[in-house]
N, CA and C of each residue as an Amber inpcrd file, in Angstrom:
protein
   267
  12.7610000  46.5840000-187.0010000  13.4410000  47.5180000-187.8840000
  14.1660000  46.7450000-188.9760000  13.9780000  47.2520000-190.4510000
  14.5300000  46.5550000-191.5330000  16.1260000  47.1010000-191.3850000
  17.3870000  45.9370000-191.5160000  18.6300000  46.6020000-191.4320000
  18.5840000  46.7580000-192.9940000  19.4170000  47.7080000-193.3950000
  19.6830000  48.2070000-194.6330000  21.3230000  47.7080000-195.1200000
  21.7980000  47.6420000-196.5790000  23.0180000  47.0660000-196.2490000
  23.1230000  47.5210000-197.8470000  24.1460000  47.8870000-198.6310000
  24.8760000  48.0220000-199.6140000  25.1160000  46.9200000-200.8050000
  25.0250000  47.0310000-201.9990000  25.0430000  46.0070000-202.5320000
  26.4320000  45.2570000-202.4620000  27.5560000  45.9560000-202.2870000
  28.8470000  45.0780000-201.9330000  29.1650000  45.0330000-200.2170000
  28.4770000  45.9000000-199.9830000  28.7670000  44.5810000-198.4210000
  27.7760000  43.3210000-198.4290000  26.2170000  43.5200000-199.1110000
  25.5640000  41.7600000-199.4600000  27.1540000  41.0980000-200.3900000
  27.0070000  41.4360000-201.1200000  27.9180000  40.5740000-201.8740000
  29.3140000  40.0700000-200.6760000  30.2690000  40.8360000-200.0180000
  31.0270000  40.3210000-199.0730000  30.4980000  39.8550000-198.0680000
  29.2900000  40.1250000-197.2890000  28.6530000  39.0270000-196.5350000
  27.4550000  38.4930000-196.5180000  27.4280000  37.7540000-197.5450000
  26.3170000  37.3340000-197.8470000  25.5490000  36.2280000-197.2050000
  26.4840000  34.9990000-196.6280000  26.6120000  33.8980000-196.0040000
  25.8240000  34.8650000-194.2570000  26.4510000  35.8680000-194.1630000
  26.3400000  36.1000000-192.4530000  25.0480000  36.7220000-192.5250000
  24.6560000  37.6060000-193.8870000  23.0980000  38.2390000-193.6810000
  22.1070000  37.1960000-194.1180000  22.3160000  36.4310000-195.0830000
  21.5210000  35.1550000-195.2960000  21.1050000  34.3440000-193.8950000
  22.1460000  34.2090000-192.8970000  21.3430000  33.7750000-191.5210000
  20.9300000  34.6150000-191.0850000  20.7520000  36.1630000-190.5770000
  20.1880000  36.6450000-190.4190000  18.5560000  36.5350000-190.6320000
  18.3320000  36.4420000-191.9090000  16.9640000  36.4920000-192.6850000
  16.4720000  35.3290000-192.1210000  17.4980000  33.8580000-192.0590000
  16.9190000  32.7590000-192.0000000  16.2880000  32.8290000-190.0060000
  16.9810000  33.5440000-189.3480000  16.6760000  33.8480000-187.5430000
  15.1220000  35.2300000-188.1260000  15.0180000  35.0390000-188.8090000
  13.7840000  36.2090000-188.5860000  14.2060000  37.5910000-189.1750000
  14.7590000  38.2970000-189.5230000  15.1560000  39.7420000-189.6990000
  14.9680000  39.5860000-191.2780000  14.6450000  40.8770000-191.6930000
  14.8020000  41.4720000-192.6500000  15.9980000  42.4230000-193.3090000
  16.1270000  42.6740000-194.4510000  17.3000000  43.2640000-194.9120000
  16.7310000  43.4790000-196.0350000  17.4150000  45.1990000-196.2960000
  17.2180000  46.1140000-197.2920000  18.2370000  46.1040000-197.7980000
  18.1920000  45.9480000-199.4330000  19.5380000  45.8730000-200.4360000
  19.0030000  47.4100000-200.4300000  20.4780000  47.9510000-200.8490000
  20.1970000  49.7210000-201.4450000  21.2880000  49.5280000-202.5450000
  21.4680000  50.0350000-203.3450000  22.2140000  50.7950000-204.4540000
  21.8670000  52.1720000-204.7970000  22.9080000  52.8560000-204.2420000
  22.9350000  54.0810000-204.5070000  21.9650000  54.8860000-203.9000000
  21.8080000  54.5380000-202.3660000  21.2520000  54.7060000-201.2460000
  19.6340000  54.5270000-201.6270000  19.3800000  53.8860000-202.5810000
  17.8540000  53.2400000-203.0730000  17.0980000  52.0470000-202.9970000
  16.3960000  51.7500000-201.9800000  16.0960000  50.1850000-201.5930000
  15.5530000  49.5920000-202.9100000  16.8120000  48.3630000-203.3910000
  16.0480000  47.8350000-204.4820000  15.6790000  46.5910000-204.8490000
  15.8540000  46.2710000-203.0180000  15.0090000  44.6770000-202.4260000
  15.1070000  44.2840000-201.3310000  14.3880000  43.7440000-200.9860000
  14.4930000  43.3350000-199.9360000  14.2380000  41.7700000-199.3830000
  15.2440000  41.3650000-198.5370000  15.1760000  39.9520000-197.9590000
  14.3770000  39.5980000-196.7580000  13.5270000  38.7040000-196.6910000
  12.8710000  38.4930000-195.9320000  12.5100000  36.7420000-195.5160000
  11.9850000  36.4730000-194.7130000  12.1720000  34.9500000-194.7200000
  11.1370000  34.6350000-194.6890000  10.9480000  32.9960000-195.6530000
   9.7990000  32.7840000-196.1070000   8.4500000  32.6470000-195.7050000
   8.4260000  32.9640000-193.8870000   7.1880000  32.8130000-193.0360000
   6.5510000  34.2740000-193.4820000   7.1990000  35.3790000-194.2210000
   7.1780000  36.4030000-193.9040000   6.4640000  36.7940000-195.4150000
   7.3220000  35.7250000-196.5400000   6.9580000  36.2620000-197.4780000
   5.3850000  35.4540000-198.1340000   5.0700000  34.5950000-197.0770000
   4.0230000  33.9000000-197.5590000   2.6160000  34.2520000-196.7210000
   2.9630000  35.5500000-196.5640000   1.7600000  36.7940000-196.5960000
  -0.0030000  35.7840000-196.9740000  -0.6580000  35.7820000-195.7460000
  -2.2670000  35.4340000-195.9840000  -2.9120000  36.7450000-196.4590000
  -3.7020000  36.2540000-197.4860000  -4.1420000  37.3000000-198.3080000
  -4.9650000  38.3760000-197.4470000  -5.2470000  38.0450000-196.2990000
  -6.4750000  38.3000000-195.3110000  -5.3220000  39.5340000-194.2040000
  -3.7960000  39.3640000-194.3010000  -2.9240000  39.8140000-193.6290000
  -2.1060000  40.4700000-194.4990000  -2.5550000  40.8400000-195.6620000
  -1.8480000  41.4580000-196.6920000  -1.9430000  43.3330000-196.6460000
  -3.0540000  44.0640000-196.1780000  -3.1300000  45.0720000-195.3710000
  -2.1670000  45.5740000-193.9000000  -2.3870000  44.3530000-193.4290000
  -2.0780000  44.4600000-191.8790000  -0.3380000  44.8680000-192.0290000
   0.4290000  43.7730000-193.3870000   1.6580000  43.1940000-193.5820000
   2.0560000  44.8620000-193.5820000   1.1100000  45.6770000-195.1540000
   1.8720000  46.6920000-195.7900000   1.6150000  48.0020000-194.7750000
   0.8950000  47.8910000-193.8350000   1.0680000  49.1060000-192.3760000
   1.8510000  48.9340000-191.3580000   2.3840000  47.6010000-191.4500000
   3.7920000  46.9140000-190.5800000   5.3730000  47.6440000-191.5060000
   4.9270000  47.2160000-192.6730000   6.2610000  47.7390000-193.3560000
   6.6520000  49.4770000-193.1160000   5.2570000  50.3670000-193.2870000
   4.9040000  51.8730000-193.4570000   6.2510000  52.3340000-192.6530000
   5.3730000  51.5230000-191.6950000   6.1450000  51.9070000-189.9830000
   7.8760000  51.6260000-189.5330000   8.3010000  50.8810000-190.2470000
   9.9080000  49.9160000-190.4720000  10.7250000  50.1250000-191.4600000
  10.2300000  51.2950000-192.6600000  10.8800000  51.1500000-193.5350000
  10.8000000  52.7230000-194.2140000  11.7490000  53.4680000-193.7160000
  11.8600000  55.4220000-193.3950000  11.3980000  55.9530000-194.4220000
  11.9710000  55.6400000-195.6190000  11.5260000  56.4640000-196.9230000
  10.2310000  55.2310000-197.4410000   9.6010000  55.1510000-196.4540000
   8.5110000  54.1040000-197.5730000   7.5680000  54.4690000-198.4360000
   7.2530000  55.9260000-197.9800000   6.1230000  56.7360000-199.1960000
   6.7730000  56.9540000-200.0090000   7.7950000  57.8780000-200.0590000
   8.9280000  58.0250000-201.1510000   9.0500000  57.0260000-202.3060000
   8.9710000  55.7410000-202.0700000   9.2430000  54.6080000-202.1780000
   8.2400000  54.2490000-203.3950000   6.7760000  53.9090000-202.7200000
   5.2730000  53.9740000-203.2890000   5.2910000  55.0930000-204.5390000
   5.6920000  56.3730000-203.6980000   4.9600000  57.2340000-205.2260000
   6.4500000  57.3600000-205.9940000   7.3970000  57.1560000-205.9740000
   8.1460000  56.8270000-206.8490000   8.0550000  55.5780000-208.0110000
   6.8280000  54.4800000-207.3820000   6.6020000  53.0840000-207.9490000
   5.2850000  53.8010000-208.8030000   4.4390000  54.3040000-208.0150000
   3.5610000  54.8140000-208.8840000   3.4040000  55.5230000-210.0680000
   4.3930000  56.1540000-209.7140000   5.0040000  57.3650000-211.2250000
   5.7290000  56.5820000-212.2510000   6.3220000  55.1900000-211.7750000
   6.5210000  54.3230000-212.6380000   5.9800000  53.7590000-213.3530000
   4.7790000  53.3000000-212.8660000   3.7090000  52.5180000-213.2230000
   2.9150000  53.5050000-214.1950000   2.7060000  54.2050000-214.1090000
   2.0430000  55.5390000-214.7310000   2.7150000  55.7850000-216.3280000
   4.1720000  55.9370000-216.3270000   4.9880000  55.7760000-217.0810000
   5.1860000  54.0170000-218.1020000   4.6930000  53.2010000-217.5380000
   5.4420000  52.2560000-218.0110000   3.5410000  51.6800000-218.7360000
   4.1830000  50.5220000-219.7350000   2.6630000  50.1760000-220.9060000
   2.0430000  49.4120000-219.7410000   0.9200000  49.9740000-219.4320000
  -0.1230000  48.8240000-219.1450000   0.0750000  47.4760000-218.8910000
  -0.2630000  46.7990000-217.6370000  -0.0030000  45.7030000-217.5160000
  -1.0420000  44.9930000-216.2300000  -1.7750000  44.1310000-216.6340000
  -2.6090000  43.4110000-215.3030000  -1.7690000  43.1690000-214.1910000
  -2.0470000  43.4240000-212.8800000  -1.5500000  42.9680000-211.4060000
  -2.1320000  42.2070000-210.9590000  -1.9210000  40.9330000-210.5090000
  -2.2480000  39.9260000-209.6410000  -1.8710000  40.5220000-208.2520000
  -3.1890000  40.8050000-207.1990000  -2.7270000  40.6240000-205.8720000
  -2.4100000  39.3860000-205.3020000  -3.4610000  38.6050000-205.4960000
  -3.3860000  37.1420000-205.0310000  -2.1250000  35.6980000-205.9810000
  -2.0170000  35.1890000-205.2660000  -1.1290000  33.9700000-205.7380000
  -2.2280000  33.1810000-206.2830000
């Protein structure tokens, strides 16, 4: 389960959720009850392209408003000029 956390409680504990991330866990920044990042540690973020499916049906499941989330990005994307996406690194 992703813990979720406020942008001024990251900011007042930043040191104590930073180990967190570094023991394995994840953490959801919100502002204004809106996830608008998330921390994760670097075994996690260096996603095999081959596990890049598997990763985003792990998240579906861990992260409550995650469709919400998607077609809110989509309607962005829709909205915003054209731009190439790199899946791969």
């Amino acid at each position: 389960m992703v813990r979720k956390v406020g942008v001024a409680e990251l900011k007042a504990h930043l040191a104590e959720t930073l180990r967190e991330v570094e023991a394995g866990s994840q953490v959801a920044i919100e502002r204004r009850g809106k996830t608008i990042a998330v921390l994760v540690p670097p075994a996690d973020a260096a996603t095999r392209q081959e596990d890049w499916w598997g990763e985003l049906h792990g998240l579906m499941a861990e992260v409550d408003d995650f469709e919400r989330i998607i077609k809110e990005t989509v309607r962005s994307r829709r909205r915003a000029r054209p731009r190439p996406v790199r899946l791969e690194d």
